[in-house]
Structures are given as C-alpha cells and as structure tokens.
PDB file of N, CA, C and O in Angstrom:
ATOM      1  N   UNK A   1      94.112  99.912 104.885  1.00  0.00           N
ATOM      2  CA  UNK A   1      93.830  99.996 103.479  1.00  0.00           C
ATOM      3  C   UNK A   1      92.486 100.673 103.258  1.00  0.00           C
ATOM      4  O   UNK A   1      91.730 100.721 104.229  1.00  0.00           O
ATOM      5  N   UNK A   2      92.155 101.116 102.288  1.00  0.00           N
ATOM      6  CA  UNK A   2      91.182 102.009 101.342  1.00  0.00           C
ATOM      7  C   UNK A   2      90.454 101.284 100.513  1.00  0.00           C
ATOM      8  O   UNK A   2      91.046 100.750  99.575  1.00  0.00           O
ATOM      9  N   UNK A   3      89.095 101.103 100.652  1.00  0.00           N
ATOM     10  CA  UNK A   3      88.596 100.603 100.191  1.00  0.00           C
ATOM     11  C   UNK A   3      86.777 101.663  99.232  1.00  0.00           C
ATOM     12  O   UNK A   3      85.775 101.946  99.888  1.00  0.00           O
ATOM     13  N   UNK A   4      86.882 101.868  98.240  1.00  0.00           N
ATOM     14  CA  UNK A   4      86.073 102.685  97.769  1.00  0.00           C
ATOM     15  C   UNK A   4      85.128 102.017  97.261  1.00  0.00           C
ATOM     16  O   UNK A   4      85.453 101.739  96.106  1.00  0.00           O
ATOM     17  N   UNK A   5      83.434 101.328  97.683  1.00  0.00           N
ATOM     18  CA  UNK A   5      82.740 100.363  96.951  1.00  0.00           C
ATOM     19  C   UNK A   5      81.920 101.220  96.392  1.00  0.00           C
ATOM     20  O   UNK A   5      81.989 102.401  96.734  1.00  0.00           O
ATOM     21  N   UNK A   6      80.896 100.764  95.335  1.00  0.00           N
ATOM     22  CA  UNK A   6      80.206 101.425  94.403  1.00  0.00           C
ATOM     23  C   UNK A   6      79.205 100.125  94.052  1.00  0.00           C
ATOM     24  O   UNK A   6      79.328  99.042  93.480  1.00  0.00           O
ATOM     25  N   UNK A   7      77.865 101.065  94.907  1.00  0.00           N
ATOM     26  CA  UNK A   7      76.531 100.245  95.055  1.00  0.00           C
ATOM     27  C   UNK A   7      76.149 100.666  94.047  1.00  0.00           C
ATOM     28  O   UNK A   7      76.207 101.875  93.826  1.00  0.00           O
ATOM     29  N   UNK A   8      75.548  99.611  92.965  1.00  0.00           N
ATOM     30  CA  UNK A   8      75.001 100.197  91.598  1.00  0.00           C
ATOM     31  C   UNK A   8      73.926  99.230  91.248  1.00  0.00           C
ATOM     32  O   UNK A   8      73.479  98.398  92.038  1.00  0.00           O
ATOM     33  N   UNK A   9      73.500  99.403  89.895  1.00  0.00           N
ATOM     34  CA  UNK A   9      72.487  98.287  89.474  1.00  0.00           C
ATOM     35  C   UNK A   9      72.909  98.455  88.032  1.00  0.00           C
ATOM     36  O   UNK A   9      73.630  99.361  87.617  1.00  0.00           O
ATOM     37  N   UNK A  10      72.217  97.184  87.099  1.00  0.00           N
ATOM     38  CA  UNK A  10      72.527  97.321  86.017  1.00  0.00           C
ATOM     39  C   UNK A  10      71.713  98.596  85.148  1.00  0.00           C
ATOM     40  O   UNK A  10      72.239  99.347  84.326  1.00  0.00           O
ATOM     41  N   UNK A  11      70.234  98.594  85.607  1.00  0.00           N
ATOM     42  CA  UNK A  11      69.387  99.218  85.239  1.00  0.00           C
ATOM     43  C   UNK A  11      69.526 100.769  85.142  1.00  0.00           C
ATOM     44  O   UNK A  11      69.046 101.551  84.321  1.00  0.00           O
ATOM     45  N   UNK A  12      70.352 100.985  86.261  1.00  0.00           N
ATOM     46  CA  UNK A  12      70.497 102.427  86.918  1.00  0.00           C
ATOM     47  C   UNK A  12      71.535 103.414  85.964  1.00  0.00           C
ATOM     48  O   UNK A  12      72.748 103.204  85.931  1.00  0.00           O
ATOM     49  N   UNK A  13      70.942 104.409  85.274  1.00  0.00           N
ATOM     50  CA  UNK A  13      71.401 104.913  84.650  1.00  0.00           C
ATOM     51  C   UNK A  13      72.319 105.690  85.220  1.00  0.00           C
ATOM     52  O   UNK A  13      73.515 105.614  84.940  1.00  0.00           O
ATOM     53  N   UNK A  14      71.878 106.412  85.976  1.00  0.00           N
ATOM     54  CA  UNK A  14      73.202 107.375  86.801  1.00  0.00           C
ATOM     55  C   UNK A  14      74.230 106.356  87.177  1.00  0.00           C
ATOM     56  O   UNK A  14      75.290 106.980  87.229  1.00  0.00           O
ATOM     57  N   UNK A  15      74.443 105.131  87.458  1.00  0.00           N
ATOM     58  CA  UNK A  15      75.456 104.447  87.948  1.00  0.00           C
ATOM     59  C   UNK A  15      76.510 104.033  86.611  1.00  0.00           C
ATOM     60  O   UNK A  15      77.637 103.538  86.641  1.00  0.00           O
ATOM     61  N   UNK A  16      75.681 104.438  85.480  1.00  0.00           N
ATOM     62  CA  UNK A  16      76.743 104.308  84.137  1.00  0.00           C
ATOM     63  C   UNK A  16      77.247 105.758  84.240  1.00  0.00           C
ATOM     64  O   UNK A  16      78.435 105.946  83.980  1.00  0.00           O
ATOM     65  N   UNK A  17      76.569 106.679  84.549  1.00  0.00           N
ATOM     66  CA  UNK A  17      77.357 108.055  84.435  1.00  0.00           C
ATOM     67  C   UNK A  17      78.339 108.097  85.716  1.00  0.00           C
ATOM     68  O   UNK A  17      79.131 109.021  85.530  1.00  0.00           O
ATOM     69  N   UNK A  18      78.459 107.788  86.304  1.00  0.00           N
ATOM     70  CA  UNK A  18      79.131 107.262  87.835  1.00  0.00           C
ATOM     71  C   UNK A  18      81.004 106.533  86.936  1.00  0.00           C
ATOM     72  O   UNK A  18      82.165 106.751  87.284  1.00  0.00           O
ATOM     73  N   UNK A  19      80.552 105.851  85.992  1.00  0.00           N
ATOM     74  CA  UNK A  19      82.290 105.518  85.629  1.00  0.00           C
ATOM     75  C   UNK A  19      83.128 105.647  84.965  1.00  0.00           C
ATOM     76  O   UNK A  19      83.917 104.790  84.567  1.00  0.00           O
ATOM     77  N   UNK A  20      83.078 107.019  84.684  1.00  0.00           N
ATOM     78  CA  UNK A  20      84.220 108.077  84.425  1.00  0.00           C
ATOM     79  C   UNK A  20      84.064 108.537  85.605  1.00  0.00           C
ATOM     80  O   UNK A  20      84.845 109.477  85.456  1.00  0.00           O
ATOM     81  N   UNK A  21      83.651 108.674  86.810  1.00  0.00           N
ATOM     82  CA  UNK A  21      84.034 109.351  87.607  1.00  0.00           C
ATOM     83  C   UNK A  21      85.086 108.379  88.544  1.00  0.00           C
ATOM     84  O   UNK A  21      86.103 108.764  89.121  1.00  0.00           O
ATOM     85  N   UNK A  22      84.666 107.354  88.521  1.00  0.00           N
ATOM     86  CA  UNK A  22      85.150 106.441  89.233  1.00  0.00           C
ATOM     87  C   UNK A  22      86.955 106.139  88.426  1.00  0.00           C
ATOM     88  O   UNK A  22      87.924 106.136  89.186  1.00  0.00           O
ATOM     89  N   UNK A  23      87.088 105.991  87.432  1.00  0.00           N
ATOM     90  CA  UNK A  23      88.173 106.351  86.491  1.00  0.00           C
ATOM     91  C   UNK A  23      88.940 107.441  86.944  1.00  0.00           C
ATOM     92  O   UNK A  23      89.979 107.205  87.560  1.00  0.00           O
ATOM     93  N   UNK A  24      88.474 108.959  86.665  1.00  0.00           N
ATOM     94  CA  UNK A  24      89.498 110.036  87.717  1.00  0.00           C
ATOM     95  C   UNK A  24      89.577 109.642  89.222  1.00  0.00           C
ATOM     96  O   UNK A  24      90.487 110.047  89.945  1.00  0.00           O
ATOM     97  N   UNK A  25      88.559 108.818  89.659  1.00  0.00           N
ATOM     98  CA  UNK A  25      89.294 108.820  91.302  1.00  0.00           C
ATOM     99  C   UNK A  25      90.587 107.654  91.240  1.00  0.00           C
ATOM    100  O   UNK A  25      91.417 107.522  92.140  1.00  0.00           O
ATOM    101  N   UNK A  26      90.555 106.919  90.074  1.00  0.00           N
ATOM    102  CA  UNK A  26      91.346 105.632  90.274  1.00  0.00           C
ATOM    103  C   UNK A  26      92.569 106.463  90.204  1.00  0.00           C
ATOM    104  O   UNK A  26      93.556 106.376  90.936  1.00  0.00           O
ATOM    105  N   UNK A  27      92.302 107.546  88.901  1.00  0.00           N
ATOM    106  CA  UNK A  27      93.575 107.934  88.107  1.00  0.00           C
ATOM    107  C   UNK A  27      94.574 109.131  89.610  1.00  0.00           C
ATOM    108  O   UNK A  27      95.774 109.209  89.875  1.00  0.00           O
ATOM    109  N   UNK A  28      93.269 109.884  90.273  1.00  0.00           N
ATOM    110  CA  UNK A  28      93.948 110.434  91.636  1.00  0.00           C
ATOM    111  C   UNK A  28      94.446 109.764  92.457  1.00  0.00           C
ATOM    112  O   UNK A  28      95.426 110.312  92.961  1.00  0.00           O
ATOM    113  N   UNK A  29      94.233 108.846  92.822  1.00  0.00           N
ATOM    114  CA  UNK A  29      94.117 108.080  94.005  1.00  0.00           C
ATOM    115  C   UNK A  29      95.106 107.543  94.119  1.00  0.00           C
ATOM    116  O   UNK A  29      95.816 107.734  95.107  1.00  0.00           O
ATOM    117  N   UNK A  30      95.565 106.407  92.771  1.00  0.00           N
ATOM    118  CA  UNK A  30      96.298 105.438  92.531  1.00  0.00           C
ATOM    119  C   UNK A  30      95.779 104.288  93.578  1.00  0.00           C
ATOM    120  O   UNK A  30      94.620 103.933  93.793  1.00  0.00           O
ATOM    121  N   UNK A  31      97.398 103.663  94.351  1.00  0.00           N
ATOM    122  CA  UNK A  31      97.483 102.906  94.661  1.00  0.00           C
ATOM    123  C   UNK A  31      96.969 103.557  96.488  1.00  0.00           C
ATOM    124  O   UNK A  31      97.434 102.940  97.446  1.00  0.00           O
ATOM    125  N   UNK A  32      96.562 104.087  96.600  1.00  0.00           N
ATOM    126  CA  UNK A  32      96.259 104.660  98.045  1.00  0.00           C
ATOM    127  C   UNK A  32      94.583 103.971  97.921  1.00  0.00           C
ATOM    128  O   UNK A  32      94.356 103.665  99.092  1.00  0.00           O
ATOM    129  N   UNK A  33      93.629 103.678  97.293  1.00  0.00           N
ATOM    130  CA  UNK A  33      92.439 103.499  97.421  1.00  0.00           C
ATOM    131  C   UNK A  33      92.155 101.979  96.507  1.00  0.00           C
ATOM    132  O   UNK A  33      92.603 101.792  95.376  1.00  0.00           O
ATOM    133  N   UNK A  34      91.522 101.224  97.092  1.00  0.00           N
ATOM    134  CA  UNK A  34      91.071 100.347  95.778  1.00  0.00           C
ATOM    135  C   UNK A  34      89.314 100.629  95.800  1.00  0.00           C
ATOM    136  O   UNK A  34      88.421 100.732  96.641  1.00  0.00           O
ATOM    137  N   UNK A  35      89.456 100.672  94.455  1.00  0.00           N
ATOM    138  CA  UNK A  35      87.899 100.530  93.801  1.00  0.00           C
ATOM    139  C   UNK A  35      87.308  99.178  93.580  1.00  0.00           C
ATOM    140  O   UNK A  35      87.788  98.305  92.857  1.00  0.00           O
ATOM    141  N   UNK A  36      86.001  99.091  94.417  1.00  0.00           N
ATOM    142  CA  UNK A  36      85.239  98.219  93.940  1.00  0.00           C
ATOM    143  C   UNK A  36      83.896  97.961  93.884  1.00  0.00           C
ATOM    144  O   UNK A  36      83.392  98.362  94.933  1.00  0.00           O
ATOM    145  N   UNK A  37      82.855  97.348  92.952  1.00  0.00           N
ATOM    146  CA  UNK A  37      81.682  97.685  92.291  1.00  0.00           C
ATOM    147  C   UNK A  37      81.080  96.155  93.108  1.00  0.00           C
ATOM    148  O   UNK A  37      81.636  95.069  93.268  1.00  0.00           O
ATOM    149  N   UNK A  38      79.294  96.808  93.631  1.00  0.00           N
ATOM    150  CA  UNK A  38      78.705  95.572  93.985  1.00  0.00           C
ATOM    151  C   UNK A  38      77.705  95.879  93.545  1.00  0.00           C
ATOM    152  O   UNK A  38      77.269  97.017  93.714  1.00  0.00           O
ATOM    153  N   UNK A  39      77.063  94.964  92.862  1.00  0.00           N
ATOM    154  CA  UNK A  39      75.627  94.864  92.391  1.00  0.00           C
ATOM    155  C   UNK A  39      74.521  94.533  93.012  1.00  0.00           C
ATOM    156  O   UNK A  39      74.507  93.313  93.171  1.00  0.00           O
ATOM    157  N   UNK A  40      73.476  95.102  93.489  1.00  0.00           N
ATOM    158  CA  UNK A  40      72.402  95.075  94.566  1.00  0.00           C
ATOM    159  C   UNK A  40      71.704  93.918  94.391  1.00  0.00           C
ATOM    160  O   UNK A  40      71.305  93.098  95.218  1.00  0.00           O
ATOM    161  N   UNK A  41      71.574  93.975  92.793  1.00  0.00           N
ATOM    162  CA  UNK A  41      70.439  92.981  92.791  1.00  0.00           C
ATOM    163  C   UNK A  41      70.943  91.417  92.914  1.00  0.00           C
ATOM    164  O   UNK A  41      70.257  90.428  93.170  1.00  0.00           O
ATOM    165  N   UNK A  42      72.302  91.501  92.662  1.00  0.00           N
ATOM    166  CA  UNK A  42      72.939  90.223  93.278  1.00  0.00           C
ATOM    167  C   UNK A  42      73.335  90.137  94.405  1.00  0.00           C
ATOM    168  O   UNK A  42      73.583  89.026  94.874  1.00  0.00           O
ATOM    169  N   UNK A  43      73.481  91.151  95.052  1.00  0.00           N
ATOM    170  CA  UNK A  43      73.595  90.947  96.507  1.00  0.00           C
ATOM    171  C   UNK A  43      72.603  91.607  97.307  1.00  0.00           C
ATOM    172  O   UNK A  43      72.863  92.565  98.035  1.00  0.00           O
ATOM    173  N   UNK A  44      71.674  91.189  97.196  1.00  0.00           N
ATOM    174  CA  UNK A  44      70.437  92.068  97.902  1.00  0.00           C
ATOM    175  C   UNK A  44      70.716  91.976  99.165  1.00  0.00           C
ATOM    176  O   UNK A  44      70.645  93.027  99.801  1.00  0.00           O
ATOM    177  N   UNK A  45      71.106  90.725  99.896  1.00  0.00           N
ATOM    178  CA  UNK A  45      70.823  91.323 101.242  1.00  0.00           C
ATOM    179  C   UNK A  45      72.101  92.245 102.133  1.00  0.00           C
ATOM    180  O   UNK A  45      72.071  92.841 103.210  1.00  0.00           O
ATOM    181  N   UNK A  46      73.258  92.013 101.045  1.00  0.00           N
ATOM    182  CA  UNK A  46      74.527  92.775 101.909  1.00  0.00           C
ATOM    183  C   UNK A  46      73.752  94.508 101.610  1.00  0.00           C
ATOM    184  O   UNK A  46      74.160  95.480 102.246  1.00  0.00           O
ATOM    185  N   UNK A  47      72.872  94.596 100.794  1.00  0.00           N
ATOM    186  CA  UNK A  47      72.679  95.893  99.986  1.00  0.00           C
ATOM    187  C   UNK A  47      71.664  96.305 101.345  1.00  0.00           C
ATOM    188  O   UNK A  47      71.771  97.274 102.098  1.00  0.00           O
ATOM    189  N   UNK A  48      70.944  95.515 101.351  1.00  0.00           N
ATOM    190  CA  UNK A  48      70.130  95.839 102.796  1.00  0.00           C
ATOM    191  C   UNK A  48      70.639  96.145 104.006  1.00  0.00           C
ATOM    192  O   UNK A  48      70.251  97.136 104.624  1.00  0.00           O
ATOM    193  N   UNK A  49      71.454  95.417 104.413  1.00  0.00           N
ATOM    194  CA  UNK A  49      72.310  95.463 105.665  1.00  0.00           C
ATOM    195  C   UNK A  49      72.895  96.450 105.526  1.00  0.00           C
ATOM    196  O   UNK A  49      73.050  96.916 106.654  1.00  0.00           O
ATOM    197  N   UNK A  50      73.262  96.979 104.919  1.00  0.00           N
ATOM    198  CA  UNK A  50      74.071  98.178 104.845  1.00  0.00           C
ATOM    199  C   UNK A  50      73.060  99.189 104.840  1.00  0.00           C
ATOM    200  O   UNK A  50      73.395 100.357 105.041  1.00  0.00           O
ATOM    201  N   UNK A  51      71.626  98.830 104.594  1.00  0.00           N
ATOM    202  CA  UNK A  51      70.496 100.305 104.544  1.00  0.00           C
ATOM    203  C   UNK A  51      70.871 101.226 103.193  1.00  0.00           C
ATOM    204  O   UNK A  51      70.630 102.423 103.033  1.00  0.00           O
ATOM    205  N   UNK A  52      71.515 100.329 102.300  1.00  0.00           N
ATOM    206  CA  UNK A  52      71.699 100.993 101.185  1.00  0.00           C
ATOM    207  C   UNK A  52      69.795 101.054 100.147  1.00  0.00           C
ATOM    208  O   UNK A  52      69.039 100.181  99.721  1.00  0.00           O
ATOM    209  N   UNK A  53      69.777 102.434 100.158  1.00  0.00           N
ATOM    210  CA  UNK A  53      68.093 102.577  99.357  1.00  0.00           C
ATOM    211  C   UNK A  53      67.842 102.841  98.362  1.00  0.00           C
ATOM    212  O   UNK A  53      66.727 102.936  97.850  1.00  0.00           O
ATOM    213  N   UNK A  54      69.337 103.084  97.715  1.00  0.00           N
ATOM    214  CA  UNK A  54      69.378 104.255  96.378  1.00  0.00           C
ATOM    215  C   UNK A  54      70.715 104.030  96.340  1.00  0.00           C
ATOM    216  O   UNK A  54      71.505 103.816  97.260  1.00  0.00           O
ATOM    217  N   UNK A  55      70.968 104.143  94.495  1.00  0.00           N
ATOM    218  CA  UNK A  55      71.593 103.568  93.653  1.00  0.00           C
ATOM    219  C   UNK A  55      72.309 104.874  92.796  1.00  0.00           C
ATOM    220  O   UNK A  55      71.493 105.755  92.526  1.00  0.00           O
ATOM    221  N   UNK A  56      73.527 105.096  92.390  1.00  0.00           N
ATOM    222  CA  UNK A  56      74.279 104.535  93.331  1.00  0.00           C
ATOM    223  C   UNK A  56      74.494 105.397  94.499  1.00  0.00           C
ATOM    224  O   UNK A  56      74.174 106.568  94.704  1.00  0.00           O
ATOM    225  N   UNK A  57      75.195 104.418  95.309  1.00  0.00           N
ATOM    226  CA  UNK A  57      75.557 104.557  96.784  1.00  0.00           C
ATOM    227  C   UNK A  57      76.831 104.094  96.967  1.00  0.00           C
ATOM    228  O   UNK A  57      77.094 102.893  97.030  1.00  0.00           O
ATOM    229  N   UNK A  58      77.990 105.358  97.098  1.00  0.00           N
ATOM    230  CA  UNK A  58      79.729 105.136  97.509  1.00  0.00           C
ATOM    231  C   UNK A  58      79.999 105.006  99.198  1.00  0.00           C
ATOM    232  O   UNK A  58      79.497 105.817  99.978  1.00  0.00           O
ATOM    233  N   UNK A  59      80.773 103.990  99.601  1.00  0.00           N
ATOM    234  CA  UNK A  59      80.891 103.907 100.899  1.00  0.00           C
ATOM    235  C   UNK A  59      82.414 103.729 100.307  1.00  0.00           C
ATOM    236  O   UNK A  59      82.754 103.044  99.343  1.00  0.00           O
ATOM    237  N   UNK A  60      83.321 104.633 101.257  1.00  0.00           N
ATOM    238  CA  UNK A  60      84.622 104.365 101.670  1.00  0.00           C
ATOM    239  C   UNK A  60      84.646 104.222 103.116  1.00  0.00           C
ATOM    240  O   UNK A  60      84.048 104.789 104.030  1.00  0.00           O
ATOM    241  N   UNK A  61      86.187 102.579 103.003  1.00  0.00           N
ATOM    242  CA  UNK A  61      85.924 102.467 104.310  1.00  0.00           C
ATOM    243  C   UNK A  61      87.654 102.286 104.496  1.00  0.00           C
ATOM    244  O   UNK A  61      88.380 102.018 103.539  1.00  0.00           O
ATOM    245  N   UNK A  62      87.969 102.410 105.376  1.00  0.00           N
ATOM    246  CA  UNK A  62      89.277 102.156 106.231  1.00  0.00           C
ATOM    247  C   UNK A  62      89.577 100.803 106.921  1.00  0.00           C
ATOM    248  O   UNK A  62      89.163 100.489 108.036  1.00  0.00           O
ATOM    249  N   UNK A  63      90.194 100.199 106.277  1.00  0.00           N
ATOM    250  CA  UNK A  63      90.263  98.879 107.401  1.00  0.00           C
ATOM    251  C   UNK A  63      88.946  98.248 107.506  1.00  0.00           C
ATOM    252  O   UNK A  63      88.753  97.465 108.436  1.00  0.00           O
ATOM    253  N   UNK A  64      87.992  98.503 106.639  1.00  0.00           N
ATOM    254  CA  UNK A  64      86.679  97.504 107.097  1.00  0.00           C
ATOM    255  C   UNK A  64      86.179  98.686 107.690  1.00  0.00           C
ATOM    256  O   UNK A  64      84.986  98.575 107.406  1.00  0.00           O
ATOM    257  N   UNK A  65      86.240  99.302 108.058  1.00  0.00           N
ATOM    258  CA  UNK A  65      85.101 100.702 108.983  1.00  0.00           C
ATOM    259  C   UNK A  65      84.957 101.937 108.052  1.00  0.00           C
ATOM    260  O   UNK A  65      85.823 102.621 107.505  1.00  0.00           O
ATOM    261  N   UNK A  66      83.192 102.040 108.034  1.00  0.00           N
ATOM    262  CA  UNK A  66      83.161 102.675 106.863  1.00  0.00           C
ATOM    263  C   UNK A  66      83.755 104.080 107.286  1.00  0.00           C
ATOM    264  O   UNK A  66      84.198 104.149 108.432  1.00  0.00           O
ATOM    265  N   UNK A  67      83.815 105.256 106.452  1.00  0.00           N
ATOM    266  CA  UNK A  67      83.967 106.427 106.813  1.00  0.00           C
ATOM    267  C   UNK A  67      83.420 107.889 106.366  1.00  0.00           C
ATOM    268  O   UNK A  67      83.312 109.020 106.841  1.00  0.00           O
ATOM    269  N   UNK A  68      83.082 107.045 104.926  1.00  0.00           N
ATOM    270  CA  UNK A  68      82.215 108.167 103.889  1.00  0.00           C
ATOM    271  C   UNK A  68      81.144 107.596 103.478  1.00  0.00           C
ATOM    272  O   UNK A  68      81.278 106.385 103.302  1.00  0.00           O
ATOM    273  N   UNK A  69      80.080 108.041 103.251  1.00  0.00           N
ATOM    274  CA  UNK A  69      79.124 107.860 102.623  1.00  0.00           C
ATOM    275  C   UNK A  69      78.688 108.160 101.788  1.00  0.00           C
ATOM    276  O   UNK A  69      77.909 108.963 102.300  1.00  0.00           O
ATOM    277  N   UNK A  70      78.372 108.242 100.166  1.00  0.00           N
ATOM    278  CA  UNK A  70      77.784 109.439  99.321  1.00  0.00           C
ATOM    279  C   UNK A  70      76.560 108.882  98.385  1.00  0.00           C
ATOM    280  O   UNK A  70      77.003 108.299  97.396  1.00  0.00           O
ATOM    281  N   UNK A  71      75.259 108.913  98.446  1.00  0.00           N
ATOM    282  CA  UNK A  71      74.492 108.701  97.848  1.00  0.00           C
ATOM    283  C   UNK A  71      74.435 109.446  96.797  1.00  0.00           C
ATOM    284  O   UNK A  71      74.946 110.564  96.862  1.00  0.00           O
ATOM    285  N   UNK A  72      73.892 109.070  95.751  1.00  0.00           N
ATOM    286  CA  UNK A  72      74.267 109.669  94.201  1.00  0.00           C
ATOM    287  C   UNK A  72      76.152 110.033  93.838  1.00  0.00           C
ATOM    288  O   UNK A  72      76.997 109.207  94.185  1.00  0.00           O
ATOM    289  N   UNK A  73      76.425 110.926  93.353  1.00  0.00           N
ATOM    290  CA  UNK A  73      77.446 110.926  92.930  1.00  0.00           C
ATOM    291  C   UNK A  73      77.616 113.011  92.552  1.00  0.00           C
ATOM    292  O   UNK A  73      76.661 113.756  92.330  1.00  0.00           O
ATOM    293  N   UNK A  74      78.738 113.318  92.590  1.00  0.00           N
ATOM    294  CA  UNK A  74      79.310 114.356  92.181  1.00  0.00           C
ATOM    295  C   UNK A  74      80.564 114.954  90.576  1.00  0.00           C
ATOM    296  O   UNK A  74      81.308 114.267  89.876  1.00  0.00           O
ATOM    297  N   UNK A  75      80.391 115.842  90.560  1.00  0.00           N
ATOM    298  CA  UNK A  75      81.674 116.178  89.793  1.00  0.00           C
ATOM    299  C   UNK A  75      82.678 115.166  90.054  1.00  0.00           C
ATOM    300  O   UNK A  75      82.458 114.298  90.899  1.00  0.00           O
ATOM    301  N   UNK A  76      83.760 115.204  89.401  1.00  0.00           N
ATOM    302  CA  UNK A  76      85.058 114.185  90.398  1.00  0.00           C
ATOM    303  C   UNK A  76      85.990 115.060  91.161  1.00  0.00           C
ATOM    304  O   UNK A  76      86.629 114.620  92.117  1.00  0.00           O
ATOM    305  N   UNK A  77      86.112 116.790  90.588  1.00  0.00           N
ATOM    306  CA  UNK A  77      87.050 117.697  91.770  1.00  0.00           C
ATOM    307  C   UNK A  77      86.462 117.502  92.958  1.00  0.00           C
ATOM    308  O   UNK A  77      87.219 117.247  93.895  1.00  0.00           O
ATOM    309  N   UNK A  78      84.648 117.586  93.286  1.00  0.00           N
ATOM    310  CA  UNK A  78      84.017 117.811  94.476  1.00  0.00           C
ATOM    311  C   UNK A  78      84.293 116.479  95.285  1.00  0.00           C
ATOM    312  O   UNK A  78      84.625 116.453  96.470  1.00  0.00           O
ATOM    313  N   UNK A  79      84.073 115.177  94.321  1.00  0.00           N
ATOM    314  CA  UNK A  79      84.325 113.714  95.471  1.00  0.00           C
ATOM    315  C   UNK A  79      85.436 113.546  95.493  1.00  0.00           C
ATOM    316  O   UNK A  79      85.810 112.920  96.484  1.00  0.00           O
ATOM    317  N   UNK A  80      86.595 113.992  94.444  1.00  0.00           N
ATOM    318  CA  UNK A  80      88.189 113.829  94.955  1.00  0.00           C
ATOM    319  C   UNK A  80      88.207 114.698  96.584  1.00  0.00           C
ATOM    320  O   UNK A  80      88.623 114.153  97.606  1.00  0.00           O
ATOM    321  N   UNK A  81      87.683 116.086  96.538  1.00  0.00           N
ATOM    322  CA  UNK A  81      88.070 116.791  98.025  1.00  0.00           C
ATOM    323  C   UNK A  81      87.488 116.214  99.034  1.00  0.00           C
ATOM    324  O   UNK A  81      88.070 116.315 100.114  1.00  0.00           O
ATOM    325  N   UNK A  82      85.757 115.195  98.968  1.00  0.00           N
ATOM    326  CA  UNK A  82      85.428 114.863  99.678  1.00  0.00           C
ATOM    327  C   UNK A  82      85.779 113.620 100.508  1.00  0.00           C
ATOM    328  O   UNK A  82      85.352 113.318 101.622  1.00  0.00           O
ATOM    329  N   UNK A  83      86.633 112.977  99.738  1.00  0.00           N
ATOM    330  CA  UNK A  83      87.305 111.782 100.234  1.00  0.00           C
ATOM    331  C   UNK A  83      88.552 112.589 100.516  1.00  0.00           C
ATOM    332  O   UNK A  83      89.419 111.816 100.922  1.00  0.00           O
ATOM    333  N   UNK A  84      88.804 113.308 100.485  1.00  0.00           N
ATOM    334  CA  UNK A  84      90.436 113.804 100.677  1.00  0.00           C
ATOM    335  C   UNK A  84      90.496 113.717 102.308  1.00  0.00           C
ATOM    336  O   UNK A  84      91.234 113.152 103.116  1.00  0.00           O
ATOM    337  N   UNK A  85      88.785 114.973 102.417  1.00  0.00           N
ATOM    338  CA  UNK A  85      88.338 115.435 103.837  1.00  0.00           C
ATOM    339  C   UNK A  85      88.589 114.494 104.843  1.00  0.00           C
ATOM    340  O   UNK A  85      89.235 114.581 105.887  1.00  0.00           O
ATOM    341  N   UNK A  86      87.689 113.187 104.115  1.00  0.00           N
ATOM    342  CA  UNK A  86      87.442 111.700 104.551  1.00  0.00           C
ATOM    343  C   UNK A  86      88.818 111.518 104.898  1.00  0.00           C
ATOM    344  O   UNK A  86      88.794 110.561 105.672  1.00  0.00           O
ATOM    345  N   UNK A  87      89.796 111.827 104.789  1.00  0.00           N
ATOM    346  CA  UNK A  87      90.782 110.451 105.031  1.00  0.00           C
ATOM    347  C   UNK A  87      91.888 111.719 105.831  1.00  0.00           C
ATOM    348  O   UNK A  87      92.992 111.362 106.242  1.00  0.00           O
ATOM    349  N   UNK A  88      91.582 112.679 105.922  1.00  0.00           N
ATOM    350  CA  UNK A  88      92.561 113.458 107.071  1.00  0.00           C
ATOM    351  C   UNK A  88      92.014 113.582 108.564  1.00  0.00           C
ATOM    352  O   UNK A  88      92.694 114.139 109.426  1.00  0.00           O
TER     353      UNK A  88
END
C-alpha cells in the first residue's frame, strides 16, 4: 500500500497552499495512494525522527518504507510525474 504523508504546521502558510494540491493528487491517484496529514507541532518528536526541518515536507512510502521525499511542494503535473517516477 501507498501511503502519501504531509508534514505541515498550522502556522505554515505554504502548507495551506499545499491543499489543492494534495486534492489533484487524491483526484489522480484515487484509490492507489492514501493521503495523510501530520502536524509537527503535535508530533514533534515523530517530526524529528524523521529529520523532518521544514514545513511542508511529503514523504511517500510503500509498505512502511519511505520512497520519496519532497520538501516544499510543486505544481501538481510536476509531483503527479514525480511520484509516478517514485512508484515505477
């Protein structure tokens, strides 16, 4: 399974511009990926452990193993191809 998380904060403005993007990946994706949102400042230390430094921060992972990484965020054609890359 596909798992797409989305390191954000409340504060963090780019992470509000981040969901419409997150919306076209749901709307591409469908049922092949699930989306899901973690909040740093409530989870500070998973946010650490992960060496997450900057907000937001997309990790897709496979089965629990991550595979992508993307700090900040893109268009949604550029992170639709980049997860595409990710997963062939």
């Amino acid at each position: 399974m596909l798992t797409l998380t989305d390191y954000y904060a409340d504060w963090c403005e780019p992470c509000k511009w981040l969901e419409p993007i997150l919306e076209e990946l749901k709307k591409h994706f469908g049922d092949r990926i699930i989306i899901q949102k973690v909040n740093i400042d409530e989870n500070a230390a998973d946010a650490a452990a992960l060496h997450i430094l900057s907000v937001p921060t997309l990790i897709l992972r496979r089965d629990g193993k991550e595979i992508w990484r993307k700090r900040g965020f893109d268009i949604a054609p550029k992170m639709i191809n980049e997860i595409e890359s990710s997963l062939s």
